[in-house]
DSSP file (Angstrom, degrees, kcal/mol; ACC not computed):
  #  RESIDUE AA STRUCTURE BP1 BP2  ACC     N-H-->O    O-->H-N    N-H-->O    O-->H-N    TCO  KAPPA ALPHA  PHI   PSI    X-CA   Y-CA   Z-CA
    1    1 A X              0   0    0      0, 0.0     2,-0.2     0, 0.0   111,-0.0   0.000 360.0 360.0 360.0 139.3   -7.7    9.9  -11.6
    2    2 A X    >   -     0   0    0      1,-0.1     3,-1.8     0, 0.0     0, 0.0  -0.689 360.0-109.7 -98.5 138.9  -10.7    7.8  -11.6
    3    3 A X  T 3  S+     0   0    0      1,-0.3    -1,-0.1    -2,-0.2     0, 0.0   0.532 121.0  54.2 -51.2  -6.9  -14.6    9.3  -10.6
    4    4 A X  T 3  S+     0   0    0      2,-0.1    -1,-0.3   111,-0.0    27,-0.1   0.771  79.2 108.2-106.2 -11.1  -14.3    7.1   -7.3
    5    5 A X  S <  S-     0   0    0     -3,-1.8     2,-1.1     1,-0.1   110,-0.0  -0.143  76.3-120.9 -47.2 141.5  -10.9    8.7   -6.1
    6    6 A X        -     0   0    0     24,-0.1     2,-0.6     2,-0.0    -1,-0.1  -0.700  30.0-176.1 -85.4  86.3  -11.7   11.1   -2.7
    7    7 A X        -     0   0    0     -2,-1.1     2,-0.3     2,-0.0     0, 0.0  -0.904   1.9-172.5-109.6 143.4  -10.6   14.6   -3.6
    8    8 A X        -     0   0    0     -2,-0.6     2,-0.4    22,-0.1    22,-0.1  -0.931  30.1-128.2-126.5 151.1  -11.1   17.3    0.0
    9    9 A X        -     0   0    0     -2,-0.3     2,-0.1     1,-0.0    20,-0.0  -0.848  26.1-112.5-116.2 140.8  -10.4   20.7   -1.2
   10   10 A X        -     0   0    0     -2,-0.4     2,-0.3     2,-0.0    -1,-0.0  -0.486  42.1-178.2 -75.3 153.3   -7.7   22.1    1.3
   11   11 A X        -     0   0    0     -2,-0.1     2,-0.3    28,-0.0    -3,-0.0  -0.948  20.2-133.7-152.1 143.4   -9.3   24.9    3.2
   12   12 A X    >>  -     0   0    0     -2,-0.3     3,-3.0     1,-0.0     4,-0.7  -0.922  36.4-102.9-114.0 131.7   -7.6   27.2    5.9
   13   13 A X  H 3> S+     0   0    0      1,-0.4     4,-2.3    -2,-0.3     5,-0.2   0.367 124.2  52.1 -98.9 -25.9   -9.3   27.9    9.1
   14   14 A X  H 3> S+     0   0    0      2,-0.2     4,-1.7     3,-0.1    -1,-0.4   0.800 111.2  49.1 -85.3 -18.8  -10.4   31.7    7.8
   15   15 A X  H <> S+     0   0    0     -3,-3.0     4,-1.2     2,-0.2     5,-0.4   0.938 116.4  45.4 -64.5 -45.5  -12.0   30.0    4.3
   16   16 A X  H >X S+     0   0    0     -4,-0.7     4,-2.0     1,-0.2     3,-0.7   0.947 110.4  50.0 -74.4 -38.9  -13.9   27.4    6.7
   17   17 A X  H 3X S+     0   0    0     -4,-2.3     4,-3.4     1,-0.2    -1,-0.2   0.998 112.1  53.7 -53.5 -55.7  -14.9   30.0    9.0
   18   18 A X  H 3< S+     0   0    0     -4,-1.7    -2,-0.2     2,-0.2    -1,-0.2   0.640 107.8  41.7 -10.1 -56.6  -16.0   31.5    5.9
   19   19 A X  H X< S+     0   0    0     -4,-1.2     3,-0.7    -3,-0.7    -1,-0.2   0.666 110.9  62.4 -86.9 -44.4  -18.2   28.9    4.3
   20   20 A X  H 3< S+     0   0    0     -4,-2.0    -2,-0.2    -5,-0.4    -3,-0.2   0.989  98.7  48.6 -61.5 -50.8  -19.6   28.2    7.5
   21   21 A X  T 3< S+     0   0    0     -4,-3.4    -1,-0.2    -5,-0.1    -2,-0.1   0.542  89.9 108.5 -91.9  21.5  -21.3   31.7    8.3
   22   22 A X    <   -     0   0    0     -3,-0.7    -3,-0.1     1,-0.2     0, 0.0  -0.525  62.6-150.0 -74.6 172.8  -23.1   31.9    4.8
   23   23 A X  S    S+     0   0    0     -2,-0.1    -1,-0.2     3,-0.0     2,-0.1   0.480  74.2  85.6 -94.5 -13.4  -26.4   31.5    4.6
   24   24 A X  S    S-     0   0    0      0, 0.0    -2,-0.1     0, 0.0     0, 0.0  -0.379  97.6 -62.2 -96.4 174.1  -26.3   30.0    1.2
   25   25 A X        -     0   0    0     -2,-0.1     2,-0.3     1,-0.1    -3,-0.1   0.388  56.4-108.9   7.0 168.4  -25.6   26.1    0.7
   26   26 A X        -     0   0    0     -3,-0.0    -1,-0.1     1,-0.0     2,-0.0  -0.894  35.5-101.1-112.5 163.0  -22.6   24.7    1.9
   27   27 A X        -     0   0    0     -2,-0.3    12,-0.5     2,-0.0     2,-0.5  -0.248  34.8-127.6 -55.3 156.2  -20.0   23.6   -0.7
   28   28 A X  E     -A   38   0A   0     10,-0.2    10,-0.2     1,-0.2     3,-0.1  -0.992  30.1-179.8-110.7 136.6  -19.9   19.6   -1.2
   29   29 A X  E     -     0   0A   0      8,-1.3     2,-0.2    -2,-0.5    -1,-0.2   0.846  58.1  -5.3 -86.3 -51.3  -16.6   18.4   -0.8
   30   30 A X  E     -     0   0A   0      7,-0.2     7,-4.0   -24,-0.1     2,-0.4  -0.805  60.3-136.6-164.6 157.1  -16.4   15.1   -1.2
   31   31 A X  E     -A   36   0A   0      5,-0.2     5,-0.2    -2,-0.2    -3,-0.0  -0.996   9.7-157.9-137.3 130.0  -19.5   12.0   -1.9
   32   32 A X        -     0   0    0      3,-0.9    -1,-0.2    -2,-0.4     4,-0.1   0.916  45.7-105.9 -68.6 -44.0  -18.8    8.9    0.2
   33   33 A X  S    S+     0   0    0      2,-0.3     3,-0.1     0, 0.0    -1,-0.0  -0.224 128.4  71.0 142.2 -17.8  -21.0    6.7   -2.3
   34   34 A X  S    S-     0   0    0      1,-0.2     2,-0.2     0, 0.0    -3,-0.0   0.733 120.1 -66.8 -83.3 -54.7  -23.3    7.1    0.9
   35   35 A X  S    S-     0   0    0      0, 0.0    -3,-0.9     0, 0.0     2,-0.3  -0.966  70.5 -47.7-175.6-156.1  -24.0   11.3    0.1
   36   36 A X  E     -A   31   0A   0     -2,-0.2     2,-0.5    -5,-0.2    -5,-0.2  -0.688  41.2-145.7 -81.5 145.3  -22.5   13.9    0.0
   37   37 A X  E     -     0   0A   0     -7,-4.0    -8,-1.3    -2,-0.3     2,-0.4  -0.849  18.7-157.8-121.2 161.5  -20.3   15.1    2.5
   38   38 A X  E >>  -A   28   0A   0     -2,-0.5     3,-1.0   -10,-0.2     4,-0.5  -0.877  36.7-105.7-129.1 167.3  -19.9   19.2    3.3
   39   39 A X  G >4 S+     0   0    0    -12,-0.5     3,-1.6    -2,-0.4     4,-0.5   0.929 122.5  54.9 -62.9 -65.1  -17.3   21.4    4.8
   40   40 A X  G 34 S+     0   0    0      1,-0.3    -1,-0.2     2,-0.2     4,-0.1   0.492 108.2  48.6 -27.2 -32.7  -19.8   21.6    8.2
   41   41 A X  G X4 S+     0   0    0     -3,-1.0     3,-0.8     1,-0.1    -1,-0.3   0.893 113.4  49.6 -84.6 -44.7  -19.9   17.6    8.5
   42   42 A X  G X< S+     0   0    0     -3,-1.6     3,-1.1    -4,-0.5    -2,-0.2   0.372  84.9  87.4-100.5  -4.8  -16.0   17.5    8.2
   43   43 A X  G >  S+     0   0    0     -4,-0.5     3,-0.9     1,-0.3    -1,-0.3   0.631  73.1  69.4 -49.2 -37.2  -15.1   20.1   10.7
   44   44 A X  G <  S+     0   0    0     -3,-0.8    -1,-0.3     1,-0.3     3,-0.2   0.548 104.7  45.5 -92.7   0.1  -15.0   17.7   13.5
   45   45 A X  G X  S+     0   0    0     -3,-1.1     3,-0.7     1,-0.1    -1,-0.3   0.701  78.9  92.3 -88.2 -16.5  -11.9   16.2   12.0
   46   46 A X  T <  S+     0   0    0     -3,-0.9    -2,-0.1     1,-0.2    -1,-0.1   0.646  87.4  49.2 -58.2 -35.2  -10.1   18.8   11.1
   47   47 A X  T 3  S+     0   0    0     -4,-0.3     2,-0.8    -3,-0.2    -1,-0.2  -0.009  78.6 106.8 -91.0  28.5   -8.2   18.8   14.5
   48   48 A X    <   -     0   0    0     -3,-0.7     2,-0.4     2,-0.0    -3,-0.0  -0.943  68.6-126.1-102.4 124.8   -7.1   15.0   15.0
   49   49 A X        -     0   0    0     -2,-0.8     2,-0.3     2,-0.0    -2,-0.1  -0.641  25.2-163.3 -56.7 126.6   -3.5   14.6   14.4
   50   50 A X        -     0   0    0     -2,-0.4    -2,-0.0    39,-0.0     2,-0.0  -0.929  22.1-116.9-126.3 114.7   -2.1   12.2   12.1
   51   51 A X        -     0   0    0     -2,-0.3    39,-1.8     1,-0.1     2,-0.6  -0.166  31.0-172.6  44.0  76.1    1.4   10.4   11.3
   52   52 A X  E     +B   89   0B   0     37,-0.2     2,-0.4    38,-0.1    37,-0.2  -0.920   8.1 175.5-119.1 130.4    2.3   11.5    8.2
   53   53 A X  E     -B   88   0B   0     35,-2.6    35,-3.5    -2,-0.6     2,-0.8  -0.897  17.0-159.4-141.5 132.9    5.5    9.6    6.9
   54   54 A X  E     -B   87   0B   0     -2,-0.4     2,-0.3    33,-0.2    33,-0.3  -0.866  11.8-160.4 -92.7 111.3    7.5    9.6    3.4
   55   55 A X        -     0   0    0     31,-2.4    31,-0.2    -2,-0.8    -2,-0.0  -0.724  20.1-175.4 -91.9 152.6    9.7    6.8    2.5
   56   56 A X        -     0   0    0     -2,-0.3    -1,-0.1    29,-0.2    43,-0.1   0.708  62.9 -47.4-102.8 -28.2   12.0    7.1    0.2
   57   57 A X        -     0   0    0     21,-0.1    21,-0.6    22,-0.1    22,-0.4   0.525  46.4 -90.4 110.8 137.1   12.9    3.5    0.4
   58   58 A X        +     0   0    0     19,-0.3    20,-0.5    20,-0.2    21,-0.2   0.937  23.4 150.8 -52.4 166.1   13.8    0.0    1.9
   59   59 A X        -     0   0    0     18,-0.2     2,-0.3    19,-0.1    18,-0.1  -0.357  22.9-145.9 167.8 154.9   16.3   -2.4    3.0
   60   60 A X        +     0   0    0     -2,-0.2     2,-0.3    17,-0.0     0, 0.0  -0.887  25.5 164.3-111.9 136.3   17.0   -5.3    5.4
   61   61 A X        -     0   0    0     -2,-0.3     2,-0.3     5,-0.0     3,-0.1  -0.819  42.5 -95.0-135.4 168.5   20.4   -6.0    7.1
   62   62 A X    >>  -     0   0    0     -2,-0.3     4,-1.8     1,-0.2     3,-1.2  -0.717  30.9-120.3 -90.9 153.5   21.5   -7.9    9.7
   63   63 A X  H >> S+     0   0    0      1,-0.3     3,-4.4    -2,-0.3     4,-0.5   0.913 119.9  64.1 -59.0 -77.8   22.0   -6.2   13.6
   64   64 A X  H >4 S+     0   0    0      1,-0.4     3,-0.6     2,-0.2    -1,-0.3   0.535 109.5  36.7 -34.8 -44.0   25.4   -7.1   13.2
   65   65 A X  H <4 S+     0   0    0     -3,-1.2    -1,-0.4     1,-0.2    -2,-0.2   0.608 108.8  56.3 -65.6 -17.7   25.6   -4.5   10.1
   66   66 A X  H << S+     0   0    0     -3,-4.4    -2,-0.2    -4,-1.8    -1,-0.2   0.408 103.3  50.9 -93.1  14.8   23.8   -2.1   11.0
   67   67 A X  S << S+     0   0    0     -3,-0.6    -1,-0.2    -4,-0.5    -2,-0.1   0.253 107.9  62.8-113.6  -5.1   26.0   -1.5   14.7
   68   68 A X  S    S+     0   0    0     -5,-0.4     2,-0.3    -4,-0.1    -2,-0.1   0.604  85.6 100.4-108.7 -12.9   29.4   -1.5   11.9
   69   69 A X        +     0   0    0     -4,-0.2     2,-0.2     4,-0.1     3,-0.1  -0.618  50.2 168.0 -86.1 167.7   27.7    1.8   10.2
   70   70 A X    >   -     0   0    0      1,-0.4     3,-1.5    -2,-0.3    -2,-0.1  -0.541  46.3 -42.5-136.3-170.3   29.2    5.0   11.3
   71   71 A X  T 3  S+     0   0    0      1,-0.2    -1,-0.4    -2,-0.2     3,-0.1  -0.452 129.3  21.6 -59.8 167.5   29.1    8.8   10.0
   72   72 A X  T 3  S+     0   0    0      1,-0.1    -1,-0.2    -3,-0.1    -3,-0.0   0.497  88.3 148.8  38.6  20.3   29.2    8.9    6.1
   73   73 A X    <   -     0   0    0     -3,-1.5     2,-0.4     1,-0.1    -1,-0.1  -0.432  41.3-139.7 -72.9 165.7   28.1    5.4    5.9
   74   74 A X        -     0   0    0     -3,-0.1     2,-1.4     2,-0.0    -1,-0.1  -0.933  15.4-168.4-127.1 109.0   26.0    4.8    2.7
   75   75 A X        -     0   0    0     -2,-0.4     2,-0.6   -16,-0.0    -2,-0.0  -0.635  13.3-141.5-107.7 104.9   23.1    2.7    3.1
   76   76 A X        -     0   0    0     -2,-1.4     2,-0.1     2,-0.1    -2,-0.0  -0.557  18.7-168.8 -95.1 143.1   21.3    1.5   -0.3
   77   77 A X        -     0   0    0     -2,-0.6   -19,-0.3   -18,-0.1   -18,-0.2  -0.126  32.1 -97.0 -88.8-179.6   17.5    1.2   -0.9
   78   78 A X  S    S+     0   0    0    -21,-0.6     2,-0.2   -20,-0.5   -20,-0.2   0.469  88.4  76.5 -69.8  -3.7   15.2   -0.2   -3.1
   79   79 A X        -     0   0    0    -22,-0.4     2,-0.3   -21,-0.2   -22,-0.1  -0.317  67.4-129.0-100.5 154.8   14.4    2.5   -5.1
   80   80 A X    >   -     0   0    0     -2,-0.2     3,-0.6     1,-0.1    -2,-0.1  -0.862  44.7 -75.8-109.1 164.8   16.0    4.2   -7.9
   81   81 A X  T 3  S+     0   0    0     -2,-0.3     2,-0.6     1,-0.2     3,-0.1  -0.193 117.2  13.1 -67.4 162.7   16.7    7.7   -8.4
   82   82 A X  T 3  S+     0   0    0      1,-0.2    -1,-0.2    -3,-0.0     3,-0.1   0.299  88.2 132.4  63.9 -24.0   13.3    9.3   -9.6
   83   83 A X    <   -     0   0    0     -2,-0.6    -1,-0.2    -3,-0.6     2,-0.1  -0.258  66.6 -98.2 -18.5 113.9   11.3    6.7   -8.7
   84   84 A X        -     0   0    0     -3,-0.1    14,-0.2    14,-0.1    -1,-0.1  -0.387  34.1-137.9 -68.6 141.1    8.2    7.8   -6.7
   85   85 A X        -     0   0    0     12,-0.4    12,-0.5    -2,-0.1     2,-0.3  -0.507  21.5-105.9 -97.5 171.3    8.2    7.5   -2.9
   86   86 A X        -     0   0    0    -31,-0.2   -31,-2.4    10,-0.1     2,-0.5  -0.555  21.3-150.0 -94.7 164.0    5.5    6.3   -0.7
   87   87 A X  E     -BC  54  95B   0      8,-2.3     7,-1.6    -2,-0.3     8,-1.0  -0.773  15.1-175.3-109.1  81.0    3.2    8.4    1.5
   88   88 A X  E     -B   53   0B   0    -35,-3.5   -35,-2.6    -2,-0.5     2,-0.3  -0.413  16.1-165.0 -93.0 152.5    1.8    6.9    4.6
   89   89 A X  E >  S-B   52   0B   0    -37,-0.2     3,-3.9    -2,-0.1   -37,-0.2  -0.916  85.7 -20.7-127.5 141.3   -0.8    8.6    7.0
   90   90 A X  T 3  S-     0   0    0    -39,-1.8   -38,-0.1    -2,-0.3    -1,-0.1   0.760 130.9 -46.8 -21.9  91.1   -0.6    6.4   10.2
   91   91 A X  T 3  S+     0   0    0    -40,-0.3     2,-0.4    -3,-0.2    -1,-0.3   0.498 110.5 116.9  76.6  -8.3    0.7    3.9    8.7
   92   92 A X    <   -     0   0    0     -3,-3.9    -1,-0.1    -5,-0.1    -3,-0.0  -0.793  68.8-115.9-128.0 105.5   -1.2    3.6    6.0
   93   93 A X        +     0   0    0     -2,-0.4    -5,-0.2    -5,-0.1     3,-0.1   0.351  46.4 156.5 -40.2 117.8   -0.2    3.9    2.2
   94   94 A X        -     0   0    0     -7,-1.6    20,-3.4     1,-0.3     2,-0.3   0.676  55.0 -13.7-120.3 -31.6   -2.2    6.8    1.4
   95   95 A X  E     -CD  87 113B   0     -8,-1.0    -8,-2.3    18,-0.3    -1,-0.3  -0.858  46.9-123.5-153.8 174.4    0.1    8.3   -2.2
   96   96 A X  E     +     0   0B   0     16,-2.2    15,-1.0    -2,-0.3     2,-0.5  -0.520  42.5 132.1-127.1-168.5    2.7    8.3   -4.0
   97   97 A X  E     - D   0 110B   0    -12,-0.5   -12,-0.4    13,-0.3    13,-0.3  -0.973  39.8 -81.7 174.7-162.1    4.8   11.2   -4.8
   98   98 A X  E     - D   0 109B   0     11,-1.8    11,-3.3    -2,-0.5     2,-0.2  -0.939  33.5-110.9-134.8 161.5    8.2   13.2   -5.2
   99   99 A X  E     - D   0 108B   0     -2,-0.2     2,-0.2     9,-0.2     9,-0.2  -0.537  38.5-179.2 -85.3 170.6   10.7   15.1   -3.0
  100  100 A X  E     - D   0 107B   0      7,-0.6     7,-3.5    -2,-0.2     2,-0.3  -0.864  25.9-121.3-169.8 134.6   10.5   18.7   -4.0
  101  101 A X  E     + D   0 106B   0     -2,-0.2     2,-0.3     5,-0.2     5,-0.2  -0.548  30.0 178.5 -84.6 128.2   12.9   21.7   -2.2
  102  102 A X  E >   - D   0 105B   0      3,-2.2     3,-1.4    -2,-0.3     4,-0.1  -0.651  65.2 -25.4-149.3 105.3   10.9   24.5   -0.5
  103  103 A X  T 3  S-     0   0    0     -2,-0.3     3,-0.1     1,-0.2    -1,-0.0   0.963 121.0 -50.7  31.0  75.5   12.9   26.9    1.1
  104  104 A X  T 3  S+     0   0    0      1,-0.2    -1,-0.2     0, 0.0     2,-0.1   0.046 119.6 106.7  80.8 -39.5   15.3   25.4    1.6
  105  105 A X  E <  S-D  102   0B   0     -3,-1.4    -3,-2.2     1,-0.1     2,-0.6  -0.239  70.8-105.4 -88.2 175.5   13.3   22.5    3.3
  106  106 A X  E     +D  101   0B   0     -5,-0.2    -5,-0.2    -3,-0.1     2,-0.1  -0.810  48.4 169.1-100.2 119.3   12.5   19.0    2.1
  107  107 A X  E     -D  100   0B   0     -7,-3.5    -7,-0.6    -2,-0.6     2,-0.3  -0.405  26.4-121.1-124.0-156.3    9.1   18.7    1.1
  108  108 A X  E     -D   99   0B   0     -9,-0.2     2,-0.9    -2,-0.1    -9,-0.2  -0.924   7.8-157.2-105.6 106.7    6.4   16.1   -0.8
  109  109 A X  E     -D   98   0B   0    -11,-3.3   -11,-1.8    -2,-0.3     2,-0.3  -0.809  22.9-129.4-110.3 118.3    4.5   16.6   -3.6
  110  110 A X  E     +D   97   0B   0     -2,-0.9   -13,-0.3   -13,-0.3     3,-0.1  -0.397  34.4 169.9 -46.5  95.0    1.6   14.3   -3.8
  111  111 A X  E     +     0   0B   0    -15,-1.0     2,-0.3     1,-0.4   -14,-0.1   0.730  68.3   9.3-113.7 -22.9    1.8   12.8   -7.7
  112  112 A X  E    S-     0   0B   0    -16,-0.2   -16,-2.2     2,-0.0    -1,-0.4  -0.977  72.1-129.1-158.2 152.7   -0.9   10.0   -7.4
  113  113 A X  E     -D   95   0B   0     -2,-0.3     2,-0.5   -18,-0.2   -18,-0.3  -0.676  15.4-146.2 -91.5 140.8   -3.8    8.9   -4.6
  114  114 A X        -     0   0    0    -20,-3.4     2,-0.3    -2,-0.3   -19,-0.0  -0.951  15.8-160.8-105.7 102.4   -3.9    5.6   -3.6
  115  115 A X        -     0   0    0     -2,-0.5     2,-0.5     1,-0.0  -110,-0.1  -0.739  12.7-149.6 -89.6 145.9   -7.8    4.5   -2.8
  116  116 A X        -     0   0    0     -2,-0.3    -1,-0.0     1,-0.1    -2,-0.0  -0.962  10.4-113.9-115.3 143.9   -7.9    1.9   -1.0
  117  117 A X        -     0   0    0     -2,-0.5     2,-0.3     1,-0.0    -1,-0.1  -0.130  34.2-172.6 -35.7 157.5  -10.8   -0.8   -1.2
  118  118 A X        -     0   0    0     -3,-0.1    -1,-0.0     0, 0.0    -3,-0.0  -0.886  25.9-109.4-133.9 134.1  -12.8   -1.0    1.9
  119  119 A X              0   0    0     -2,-0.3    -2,-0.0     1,-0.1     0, 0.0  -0.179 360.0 360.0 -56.7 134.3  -15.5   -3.6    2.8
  120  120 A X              0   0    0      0, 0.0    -1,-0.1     0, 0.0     0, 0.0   0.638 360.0 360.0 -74.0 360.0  -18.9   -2.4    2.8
């Protein structure tokens, strides 16, 4: 990971309360290139929902195949096995990753950050 990659340190709503009613500093979480940014500044984001979507990966067919699959149909992607899948936050390729089992459920594990340019 490179010194301009974005790391936010997860925090759960009794740690933030937490940070918030010291008196000392706040932690710095993150530096935009701009300043610093602190738990207190990031707060007002914490509650926006976002569109988080995993692919696993592609393929194009014609309508006319895709009305002729049924149960057990087998549809191949682009991908190989082990291959990292992508990680989008609305829409937009945010990581890369793996699947990973977690009780039972189907999860993601986060294996590399994708910064993306932005103009200044």
């Amino acid at each position: 990971m490179s010194d301009n990659d974005l790391n936010l340190t997860d925090l759960d709503d009794d740690d933030m309360a937490a940070a918030m009613a010291k008196d000392e500093p706040e932690e710095v979480y993150a530096d935009d290139g701009k300043g610093q940014i602190t738990a207190r500044e990031l707060e007002a984001v914490y509650d926006i929902p976002v569109q988080v979507s995993a692919v696993l990966g592609k393929t194009s067919m014609q309508v006319s195949q895709l009305l002729k699959l049924g149960r057990g149909a087998v549809v191949e992607l682009d991908r190989k096995v082990g291959e990292a899948i992508d990680i989008y936050v609305n829409n937009r390729l945010v990581a890369r990753g793996e699947v990973v089992i977690v009780d039972e459920r189907l999860g993601v594990t986060m294996t590399e950050i994708i910064k993306a340019d932005r103009p200044a």
